[in-house]
FITI-641750 format. One record per residue (C-alpha): residue number from 0; z, y, x; residue in one letter. Coordinates in nm, 3 decimals, decimal comma. Layout:
// FITI-641750
   num         w         v         u   residuo
   NUM         Z         Y         X         A
...
This chain:
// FITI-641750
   num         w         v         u   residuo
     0    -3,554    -3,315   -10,107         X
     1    -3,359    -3,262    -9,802         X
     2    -3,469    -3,327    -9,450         X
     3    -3,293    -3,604    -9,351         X
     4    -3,084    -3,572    -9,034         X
     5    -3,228    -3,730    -8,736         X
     6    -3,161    -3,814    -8,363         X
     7    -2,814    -4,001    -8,447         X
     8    -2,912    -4,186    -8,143         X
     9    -3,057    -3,897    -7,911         X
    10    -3,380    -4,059    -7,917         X
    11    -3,681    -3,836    -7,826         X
    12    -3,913    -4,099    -7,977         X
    13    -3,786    -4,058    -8,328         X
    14    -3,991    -4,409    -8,441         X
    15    -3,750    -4,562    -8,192         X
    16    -3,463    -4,506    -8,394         X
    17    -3,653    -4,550    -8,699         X
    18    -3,699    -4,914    -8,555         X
    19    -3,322    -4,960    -8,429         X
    20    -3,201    -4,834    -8,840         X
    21    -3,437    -5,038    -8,966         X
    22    -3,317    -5,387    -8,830         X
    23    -2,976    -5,318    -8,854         X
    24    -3,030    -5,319    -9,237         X
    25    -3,272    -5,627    -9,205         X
    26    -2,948    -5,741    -8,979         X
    27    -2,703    -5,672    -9,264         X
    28    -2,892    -5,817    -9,549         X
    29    -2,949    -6,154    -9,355         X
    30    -2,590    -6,139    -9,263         X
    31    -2,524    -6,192    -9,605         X
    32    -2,773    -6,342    -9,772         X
    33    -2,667    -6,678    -9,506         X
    34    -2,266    -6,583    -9,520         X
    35    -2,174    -6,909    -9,681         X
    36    -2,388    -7,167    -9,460         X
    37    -2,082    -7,201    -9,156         X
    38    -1,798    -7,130    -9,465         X
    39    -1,903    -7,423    -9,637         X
    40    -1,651    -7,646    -9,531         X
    41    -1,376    -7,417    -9,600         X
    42    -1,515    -7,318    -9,940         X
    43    -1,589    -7,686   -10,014         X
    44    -1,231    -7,741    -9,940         X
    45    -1,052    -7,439   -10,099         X
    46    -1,274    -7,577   -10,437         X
    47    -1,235    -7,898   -10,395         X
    48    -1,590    -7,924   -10,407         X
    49    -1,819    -8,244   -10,482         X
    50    -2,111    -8,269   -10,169         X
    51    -2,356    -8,256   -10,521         X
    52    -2,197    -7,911   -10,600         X
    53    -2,219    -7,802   -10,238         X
    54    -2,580    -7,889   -10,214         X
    55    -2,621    -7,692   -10,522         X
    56    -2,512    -7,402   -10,394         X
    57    -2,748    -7,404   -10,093         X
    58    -3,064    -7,471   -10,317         X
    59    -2,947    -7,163   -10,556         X
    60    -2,914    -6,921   -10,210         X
    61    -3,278    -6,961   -10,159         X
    62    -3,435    -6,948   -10,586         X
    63    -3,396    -6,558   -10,643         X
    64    -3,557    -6,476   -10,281         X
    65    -3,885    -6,581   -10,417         X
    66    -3,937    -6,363   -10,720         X
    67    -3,744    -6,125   -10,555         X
    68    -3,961    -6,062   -10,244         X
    69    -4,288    -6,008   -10,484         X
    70    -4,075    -5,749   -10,713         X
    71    -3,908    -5,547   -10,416         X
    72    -4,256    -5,520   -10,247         X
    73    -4,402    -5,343   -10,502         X
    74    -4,107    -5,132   -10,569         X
    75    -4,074    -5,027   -10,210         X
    76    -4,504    -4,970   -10,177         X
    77    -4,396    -4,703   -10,507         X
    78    -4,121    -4,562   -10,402         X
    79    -4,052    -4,569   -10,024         X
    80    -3,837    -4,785    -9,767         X
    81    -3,573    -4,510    -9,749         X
    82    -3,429    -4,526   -10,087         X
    83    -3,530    -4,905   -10,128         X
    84    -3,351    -5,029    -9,847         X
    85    -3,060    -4,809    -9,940         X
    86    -3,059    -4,930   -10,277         X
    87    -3,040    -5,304   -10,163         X
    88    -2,752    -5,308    -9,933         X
    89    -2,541    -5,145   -10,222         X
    90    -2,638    -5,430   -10,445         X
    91    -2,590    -5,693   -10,219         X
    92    -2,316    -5,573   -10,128         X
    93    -2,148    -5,534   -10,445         X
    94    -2,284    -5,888   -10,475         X
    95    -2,138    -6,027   -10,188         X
    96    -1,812    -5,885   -10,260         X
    97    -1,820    -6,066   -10,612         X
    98    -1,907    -6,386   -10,447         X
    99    -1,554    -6,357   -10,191         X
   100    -1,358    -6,315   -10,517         X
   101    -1,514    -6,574   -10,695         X
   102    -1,287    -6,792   -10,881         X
   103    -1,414    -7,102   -10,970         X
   104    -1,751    -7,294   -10,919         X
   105    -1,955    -7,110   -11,136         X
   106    -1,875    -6,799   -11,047         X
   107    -1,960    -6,917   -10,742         X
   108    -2,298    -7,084   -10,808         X
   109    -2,369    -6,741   -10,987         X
   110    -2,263    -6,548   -10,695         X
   111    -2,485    -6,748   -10,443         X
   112    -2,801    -6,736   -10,690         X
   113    -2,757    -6,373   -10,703         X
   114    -2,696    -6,309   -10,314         X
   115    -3,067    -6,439   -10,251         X
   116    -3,182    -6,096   -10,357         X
   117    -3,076    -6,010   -10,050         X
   118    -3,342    -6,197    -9,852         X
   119    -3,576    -5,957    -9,995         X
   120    -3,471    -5,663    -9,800         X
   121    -3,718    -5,823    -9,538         X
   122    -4,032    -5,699    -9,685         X
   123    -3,875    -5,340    -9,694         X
   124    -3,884    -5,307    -9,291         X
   125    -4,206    -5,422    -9,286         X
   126    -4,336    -5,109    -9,465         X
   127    -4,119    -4,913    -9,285         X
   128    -4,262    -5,015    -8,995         X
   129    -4,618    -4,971    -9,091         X
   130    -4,542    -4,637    -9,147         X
   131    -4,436    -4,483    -8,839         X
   132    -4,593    -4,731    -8,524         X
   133    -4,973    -4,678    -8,431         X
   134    -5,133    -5,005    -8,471         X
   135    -5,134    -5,076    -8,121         X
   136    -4,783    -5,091    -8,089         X
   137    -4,713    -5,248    -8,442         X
   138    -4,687    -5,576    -8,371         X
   139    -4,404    -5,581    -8,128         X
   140    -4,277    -5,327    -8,369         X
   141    -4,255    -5,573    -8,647         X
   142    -4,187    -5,857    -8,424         X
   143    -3,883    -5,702    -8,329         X
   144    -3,834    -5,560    -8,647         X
   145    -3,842    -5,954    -8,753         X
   146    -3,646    -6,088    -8,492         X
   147    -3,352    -5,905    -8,443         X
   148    -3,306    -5,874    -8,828         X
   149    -3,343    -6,232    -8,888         X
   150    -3,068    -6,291    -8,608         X
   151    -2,829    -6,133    -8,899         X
   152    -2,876    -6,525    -9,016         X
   153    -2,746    -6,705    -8,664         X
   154    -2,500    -6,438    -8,614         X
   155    -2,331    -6,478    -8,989         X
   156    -2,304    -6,860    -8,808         X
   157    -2,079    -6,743    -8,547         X
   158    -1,927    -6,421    -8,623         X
   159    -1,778    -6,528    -8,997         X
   160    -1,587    -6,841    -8,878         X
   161    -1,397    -6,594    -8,609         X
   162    -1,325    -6,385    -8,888         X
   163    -1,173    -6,604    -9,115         X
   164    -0,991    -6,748    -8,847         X
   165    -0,886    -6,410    -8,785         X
   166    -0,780    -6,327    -9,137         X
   167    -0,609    -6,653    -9,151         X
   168    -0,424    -6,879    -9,439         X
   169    -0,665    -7,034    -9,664         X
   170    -0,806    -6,741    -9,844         X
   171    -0,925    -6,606    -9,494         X
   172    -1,329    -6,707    -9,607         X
   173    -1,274    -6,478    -9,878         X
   174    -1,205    -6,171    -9,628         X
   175    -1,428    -6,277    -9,408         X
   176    -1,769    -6,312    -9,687         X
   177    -1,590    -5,937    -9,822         X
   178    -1,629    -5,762    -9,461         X
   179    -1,999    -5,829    -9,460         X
   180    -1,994    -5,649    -9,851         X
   181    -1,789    -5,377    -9,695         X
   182    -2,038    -5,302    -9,383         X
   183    -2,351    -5,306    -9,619         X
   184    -2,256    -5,034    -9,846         X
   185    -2,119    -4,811    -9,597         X
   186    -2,460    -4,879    -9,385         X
   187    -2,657    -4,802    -9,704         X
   188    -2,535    -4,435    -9,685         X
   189    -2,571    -4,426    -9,322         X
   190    -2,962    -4,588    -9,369         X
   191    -3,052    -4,312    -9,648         X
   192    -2,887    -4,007    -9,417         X
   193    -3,106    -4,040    -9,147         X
   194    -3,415    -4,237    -9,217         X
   195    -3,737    -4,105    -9,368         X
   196    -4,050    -4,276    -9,516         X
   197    -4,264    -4,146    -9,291         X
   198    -4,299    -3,900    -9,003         X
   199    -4,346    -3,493    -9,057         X
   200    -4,685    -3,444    -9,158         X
   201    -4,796    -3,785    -9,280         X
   202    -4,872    -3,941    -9,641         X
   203    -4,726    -4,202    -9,785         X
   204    -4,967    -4,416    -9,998         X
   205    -4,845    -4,580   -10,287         X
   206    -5,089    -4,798   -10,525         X
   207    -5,210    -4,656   -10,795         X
   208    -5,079    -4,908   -11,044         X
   209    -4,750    -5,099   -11,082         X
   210    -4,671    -5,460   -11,143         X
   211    -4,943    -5,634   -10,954         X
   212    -5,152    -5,585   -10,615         X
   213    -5,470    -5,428   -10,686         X
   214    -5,787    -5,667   -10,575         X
   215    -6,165    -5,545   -10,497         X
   216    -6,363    -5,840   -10,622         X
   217    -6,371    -6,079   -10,934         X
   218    -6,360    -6,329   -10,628         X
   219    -6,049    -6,192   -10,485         X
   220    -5,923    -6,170   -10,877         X
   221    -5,939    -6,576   -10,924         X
   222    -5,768    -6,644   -10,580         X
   223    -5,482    -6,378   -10,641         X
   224    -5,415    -6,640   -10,980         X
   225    -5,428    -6,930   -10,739         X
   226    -5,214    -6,793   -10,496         X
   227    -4,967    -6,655   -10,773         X
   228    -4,895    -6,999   -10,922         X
   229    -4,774    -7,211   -10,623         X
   230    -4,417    -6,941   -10,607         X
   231    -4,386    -7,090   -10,994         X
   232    -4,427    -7,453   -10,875         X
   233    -4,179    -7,361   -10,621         X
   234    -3,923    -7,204   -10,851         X
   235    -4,004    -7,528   -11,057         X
   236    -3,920    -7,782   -10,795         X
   237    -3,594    -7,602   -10,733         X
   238    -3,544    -7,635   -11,088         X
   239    -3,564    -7,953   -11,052         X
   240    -3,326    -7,996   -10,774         X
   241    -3,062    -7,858   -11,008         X
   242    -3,130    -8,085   -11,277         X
   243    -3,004    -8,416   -11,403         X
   244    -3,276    -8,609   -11,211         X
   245    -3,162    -8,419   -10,883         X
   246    -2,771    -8,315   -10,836         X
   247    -2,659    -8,243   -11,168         X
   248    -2,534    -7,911   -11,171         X
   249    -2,827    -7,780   -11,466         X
   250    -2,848    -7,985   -11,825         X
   251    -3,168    -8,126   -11,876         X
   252    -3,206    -7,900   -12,206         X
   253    -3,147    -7,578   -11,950         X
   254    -3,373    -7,743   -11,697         X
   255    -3,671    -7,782   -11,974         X
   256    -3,554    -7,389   -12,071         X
   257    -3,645    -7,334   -11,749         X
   258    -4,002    -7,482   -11,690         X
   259    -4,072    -7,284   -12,041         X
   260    -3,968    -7,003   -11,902         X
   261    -4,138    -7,063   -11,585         X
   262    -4,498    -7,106   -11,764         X
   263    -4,489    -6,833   -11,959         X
   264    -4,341    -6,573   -11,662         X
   265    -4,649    -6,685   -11,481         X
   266    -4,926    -6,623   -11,772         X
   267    -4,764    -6,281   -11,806         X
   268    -4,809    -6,229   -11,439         X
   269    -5,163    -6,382   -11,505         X
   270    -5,231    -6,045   -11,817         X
   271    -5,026    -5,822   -11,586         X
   272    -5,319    -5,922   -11,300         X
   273    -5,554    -5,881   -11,511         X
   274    -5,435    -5,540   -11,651         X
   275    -5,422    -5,403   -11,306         X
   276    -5,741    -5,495   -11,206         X
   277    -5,942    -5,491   -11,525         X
   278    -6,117    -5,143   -11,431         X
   279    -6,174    -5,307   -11,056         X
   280    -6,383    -5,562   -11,214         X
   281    -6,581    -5,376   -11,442         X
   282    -6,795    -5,174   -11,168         X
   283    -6,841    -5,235   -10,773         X
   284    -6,573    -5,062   -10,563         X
   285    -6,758    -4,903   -10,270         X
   286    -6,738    -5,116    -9,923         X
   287    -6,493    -4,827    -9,792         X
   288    -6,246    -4,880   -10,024         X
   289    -6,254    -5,317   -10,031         X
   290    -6,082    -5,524    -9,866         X
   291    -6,056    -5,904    -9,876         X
   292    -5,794    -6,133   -10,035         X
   293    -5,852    -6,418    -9,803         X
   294    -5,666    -6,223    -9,534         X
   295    -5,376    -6,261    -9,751         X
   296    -5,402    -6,586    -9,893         X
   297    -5,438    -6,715    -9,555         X
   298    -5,133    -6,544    -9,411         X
   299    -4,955    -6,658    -9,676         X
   300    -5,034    -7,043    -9,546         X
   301    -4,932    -6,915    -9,236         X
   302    -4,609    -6,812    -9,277         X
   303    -4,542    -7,125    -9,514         X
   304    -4,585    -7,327    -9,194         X
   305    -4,387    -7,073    -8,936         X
   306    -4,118    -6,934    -9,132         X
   307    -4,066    -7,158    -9,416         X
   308    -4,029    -7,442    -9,197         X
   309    -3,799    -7,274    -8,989         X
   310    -3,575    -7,234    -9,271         X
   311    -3,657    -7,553    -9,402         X
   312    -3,603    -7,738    -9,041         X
   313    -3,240    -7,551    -9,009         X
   314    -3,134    -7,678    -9,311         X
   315    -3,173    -8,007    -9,190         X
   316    -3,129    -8,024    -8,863         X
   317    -2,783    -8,053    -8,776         X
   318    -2,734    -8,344    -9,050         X
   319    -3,007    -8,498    -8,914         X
   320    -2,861    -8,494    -8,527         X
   321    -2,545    -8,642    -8,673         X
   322    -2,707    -8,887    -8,874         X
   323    -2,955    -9,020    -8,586         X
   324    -2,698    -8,974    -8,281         X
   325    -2,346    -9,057    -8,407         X
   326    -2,218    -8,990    -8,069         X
   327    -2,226    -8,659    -8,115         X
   328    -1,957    -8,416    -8,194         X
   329    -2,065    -8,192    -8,522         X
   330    -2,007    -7,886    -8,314         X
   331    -2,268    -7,991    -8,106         X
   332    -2,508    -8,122    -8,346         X
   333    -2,466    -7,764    -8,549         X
   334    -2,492    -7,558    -8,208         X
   335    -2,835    -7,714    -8,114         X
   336    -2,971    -7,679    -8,440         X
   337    -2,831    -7,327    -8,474         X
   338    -3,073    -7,263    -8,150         X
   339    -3,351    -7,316    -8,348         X
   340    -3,277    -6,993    -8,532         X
   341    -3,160    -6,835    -8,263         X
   342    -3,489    -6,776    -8,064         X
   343    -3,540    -6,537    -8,302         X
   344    -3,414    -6,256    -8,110         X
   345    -3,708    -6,274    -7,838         X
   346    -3,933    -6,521    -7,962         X
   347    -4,070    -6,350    -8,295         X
   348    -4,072    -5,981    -8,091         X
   349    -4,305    -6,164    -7,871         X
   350    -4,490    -6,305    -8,090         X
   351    -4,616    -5,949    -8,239         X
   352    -4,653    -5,849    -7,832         X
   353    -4,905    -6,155    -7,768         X
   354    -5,092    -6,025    -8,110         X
   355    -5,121    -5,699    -7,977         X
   356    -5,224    -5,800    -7,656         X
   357    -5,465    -6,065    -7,728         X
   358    -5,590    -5,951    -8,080         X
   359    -5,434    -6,095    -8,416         X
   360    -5,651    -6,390    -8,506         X
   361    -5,591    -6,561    -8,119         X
   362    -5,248    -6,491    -8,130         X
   363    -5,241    -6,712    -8,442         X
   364    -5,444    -6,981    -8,288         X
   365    -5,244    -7,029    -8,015         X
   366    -4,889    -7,022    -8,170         X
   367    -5,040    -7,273    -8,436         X
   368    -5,114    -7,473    -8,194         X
   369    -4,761    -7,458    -7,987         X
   370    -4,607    -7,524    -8,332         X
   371    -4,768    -7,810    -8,447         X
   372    -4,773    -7,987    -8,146         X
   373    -4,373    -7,920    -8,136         X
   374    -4,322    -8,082    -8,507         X
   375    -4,587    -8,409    -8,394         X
   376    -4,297    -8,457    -8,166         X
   377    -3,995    -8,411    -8,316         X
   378    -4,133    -8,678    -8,564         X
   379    -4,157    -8,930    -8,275         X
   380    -3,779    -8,869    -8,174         X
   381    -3,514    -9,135    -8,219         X
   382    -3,188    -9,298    -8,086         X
   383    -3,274    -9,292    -7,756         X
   384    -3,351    -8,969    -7,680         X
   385    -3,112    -8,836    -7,467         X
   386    -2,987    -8,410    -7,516         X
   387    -3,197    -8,285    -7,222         X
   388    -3,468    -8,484    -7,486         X
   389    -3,409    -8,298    -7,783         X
   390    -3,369    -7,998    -7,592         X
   391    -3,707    -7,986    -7,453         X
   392    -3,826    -8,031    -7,765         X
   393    -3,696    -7,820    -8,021         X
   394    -3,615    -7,515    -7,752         X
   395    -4,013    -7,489    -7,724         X
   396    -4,106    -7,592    -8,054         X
   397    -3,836    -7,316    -8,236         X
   398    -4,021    -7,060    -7,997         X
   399    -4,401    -7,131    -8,116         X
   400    -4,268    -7,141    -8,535         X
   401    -4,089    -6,836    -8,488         X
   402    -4,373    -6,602    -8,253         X
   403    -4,616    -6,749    -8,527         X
   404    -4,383    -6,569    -8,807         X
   405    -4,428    -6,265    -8,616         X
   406    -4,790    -6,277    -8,538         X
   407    -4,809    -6,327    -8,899         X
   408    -4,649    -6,010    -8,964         X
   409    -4,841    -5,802    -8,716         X
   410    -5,163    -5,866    -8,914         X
   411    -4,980    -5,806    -9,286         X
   412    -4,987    -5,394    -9,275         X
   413    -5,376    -5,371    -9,117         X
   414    -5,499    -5,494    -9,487         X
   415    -5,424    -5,209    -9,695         X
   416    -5,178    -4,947    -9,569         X
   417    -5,048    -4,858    -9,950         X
   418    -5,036    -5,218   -10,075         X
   419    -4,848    -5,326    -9,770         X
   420    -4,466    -5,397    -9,941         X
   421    -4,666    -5,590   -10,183         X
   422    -4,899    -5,782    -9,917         X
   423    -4,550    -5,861    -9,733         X
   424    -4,358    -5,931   -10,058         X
   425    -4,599    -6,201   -10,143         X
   426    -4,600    -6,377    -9,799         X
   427    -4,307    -6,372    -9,757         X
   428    -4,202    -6,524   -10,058         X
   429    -4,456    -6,843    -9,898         X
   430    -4,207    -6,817    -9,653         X
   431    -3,939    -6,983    -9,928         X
   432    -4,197    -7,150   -10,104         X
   433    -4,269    -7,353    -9,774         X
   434    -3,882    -7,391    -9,726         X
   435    -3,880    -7,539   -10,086         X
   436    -4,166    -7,759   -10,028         X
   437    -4,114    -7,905    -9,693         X
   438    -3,699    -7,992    -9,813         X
   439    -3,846    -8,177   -10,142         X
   440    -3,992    -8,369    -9,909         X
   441    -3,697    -8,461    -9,665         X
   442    -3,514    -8,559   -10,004         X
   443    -3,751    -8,796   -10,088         X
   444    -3,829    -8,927    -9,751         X
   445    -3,716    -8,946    -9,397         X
   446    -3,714    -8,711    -9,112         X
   447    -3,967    -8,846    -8,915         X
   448    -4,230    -8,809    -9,228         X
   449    -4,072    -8,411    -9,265         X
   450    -4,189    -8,340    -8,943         X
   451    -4,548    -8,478    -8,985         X
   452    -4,613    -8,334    -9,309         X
   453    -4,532    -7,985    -9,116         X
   454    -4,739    -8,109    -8,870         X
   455    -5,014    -8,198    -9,080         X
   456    -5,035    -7,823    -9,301         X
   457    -4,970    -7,643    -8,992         X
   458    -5,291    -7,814    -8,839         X
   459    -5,477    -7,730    -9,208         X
   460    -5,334    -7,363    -9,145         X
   461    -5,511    -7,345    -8,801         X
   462    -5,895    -7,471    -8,954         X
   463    -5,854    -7,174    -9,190         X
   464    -5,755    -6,919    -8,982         X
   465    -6,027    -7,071    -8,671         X
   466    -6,277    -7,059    -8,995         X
   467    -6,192    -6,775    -9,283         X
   468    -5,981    -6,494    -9,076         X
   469    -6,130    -6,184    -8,965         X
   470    -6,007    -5,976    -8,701         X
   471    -5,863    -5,635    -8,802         X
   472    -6,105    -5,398    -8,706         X
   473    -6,248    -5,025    -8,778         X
   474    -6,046    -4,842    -9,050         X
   475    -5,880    -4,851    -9,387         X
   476    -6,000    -4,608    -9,620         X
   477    -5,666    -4,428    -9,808         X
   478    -5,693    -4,176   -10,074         X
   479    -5,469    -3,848   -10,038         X
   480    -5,310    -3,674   -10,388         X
   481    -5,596    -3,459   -10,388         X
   482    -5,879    -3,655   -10,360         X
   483    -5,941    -3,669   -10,043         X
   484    -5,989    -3,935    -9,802         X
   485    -5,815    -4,054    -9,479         X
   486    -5,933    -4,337    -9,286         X
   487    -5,673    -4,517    -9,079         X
   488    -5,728    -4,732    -8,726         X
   489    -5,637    -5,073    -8,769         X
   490    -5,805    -5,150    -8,456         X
């Protein structure tokens, strides 16, 4: 294969640009993973849309992200970030083109369900990342990595309304969603021209097996199961969103087609598990070559409580503010709650720095702890809070989820280098599966019990962590194409 051209940007540091490329994609894909959120009222209108169709629609963007995330991981740990990442922006692309010429409602709820395989180009970055920063620096690296990518989210919020206004008439949404389609596939050439996997002279690992992560220990083998099943419950619940018992849009034969389905996906995933690991657990894999499971599991919790309420918390935010202060004006309920994804753009960067800085397992205490304190609070808030009120709540409390999402993320790629799209696949997709969780329960409650109940895990999160984390330390053993073997700092 072809060198691939570099220094588009003139950068000496070549892992510089590597990072700039890299979150412009993550950007992109965001961009249009959340391009209907702040069209919604214009697409609700231009359908004639029930509010049970339009909730439908933003339950389906978020179903295919979790499978997704699991399947991309291990695709990208097999066959490198370069043509992954590449490969995704053409597809969502081409999806998000389909959904701006959509027709009629279904086309449009199959649109949406298919433009969550976007939110999977997250886990991409993250090997990228791992790839060319020295673990000192790969924190911030991911962090901003994280942060400025996830931005592509707030900035779909205020860009796309501009640009249908811009487009005009009532068919302007529909140029507007198309632009974003436009930009990904031409950046998906630009991505593949001048990124590589790695830098000159270095391996890339990939695992030795496909279709699940590889585990060291008939312990680690029984937890992977656990940890598998809750993304099924999760795909269930949203099932069950869908169906006659929630909004309607599914039949309640489909729905039961579903939960079939559902069960017997998982007890393939169970053999396929099994099938990897089935050597592993036959003999005992040297002490070099282990590592533990726990770290995973537990970062998975993690980012359930930092990035899946996030997303879970700006879904529900602005209806909440109108809802509880009817005073305000909706531009200025959205525009607060639109901060809380906004602090993405320094808050998650920093969040890697402080892990760097202090060491990974602090860095997680003490954003925990910023976090849950933030939610205890928001579930006290009520009428009389005045703006400066909510401000100087969810300002600080937005800050502490969304550094904890990115001290999360500086500890996923010290595990094991060649499983790392996997590792990240798999928490992230806790990431929806806490989005999915904590929602089911504002449906079926209030807000003030939604923020306790993040309150609550997020505290559970921080006694496993305190208790069952290890620190990243010494090296991870890698094995070379010929045998050999190359130890790696994660120190």
């Amino acid at each position: 294969m072809s060198d691939p051209g570099f220094n588009v940007f003139n950068y000496k540091d070549q892992k510089i640009q590597v990072l700039h490329l890299g979150w412009i994609a993550f950007f992109i894909t965001f961009f249009m993973w959340f391009c209907h959120a702040s069209l919604m009222p214009l697409i609700k209108e231009y359908f004639d849309l029930t509010s049970g169709q339009a909730k439908a629609l933003l339950v389906l963007n978020v179903a295919l992200t979790i499978p997704a995330r699991t399947i991309v991981g291990m695709l990208v740990d097999k066959y490198g970030p370069r043509l992954m990442f590449s490969a995704i922006l053409v597809i969502s692309g081409i999806f998000c083109l389909a959904f701006s010429m959509s027709q009629n409602y279904n086309q449009l709820a199959l649109t949406r369900f298919l433009l969550g395989f976007s939110g999977a180009g997250f886990v991409i970055g993250i090997r990228l990342m791992t790839e060319w920063f020295p673990v000192k620096q790969a924190g911030t690296a991911q962090g901003v990595y994280g942060g400025w990518g996830n931005f592509g989210a707030a900035a779909a919020g205020f860009i796309l309304p501009a640009l249908a206004g811009f487009y005009g008439g009532e068919e302007g949404w529909r140029y507007a969603v198309a632009t974003g389609g436009v930009v990904a596939i031409i950046y998906a050439f630009v991505f593949y021209r001048f990124v590589r996997d790695t830098p000159k002279g270095s391996t890339y690992f990939s695992p030795k097996k496909m279709g699940a992560m590889e585990v060291t220990s008939k312990f680690d083998f029984c937890l992977y199961i656990l940890m598998t099943a809750p993304m099924f419950v999760a795909l269930a619940i949203l099932s069950w969103r869908l169906s006659p018992a929630g909004i309607g849009l599914l039949s309640e034969g489909f729905t039961y087609g579903i939960y079939a389905f559902l069960v017997l996906y998982f007890l393939q995933q169970v053999y396929k598990i099994y099938s990897v690991n089935k050597d592993n657990l036959k003999v005992e894999i040297p002490e070099l070559h282990q590592y533990k499971f726990k770290q995973v599991a537990i970062l998975n919790l993690a980012y359930m409580v930092t990035f899946g309420a996030e997303v879970a918390v700006v879904s529900m935010l602005a209806l909440h503010f109108t809802s509880l202060f009817p005073d305000w004006s909706l531009p200025k309920a959205a525009a607060i709650a639109a901060s809380f994804m906004a602090m993405n753009l320094f808050a998650r960067p920093l969040g890697g720095y402080i892990s760097d800085k202090l060491g990974r397992r602090l860095a997680l205490l003490v954003v925990l702890v910023g976090s849950g304190i933030g939610f205890y609070v928001l579930s006290l808030m009520d009428a009389s809070w005045t703006t400066f009120d909510v401000l100087a709540v969810v300002i600080p409390c937005s800050f502490f989820v969304q550094a904890g999402a990115g001290a999360v993320f500086a500890v996923v790629p010290l595990i094991k280098r060649r499983l790392t799209g996997q590792i990240a696949g798999m928490t992230g997709a806790y990431g929806n599966v806490g989005a999915a969780t904590f929602l089911l329960v504002f449906s079926l409650s209030d807000a003030a019990t939604f923020f306790s109940v993040i309150a609550v895990c997020t505290a559970v999160v921080f006694v496993l962590i305190a208790v069952f984390l290890d620190e990243p330390k010494g090296h991870i053993a890698e094995i070379n194409e010929d045998g050999s073997v190359e130890l790696i700092e994660v120190s």
